[in-house]
C-alpha positions, 0 to 999 in steps of 0.5 A: 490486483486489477479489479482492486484498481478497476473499483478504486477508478470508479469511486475516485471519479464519482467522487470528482463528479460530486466534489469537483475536488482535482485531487480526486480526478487525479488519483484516478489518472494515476491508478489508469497510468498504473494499470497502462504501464504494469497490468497491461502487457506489451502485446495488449495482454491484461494481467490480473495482478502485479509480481511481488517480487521486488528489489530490496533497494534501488540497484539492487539485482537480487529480488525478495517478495514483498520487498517493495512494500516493506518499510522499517520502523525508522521509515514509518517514522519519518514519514507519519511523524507524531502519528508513528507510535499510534500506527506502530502499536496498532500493527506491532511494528518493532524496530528489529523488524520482527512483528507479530502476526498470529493470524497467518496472513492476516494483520490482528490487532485489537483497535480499542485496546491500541487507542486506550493507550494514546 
């Protein structure tokens, strides 16, 4: 969402201006790139949001929403390592897929009882 982005920009530079910290002014470089080449139109036109709709896989043609911000159990795996259980457990990610989500839209979990068992 832009005015996501517009904030994160502000809190990434200000925390470069007290760090000095490169990683920092970078992260707001890229957020910029981001919203120069798909929030801002061809004719100037500023869009307030990014379409979830997506390619399940690079190649593919046939678009899903929320494909693109969707990772299997085995991709969390590989990328958090050790941490992975943790991070399963917490957001009830199941190798099927499948996961719980009483709250509509809203990801519920209860920290304390997740953590107690790490």
């Amino acid at each position: 969402m832009l005015y996501d982005q517009g904030q994160l920009v502000n809190v990434y530079l200000d925390v470069f201006a007290i760090t000095k910290d490169v990683l920092y002014s970078r992260t707001s470089r890229d957020i910029l790139d981001y919203l120069w080449r798909d929030i801002i139109g061809p004719s100037g036109e500023i869009f307030s949001a990014d379409d979830a709709d997506s390619a399940k896989f690079e190649g593919t043609s046939r678009k899903k929403e929320g494909a693109f911000y969707v990772w299997t159990s085995q991709e969390i795996d590989d990328i958090l390592g050790e941490h992975a259980p943790l991070f399963k457990e917490h957001y009830y990610i199941k190798p099927s897929g499948k996961c719980s989500d009483p709250g509509e839209n809203s990801i519920y979990s209860n920290s304390t009882s997740v953590i107690l068992k790490f």
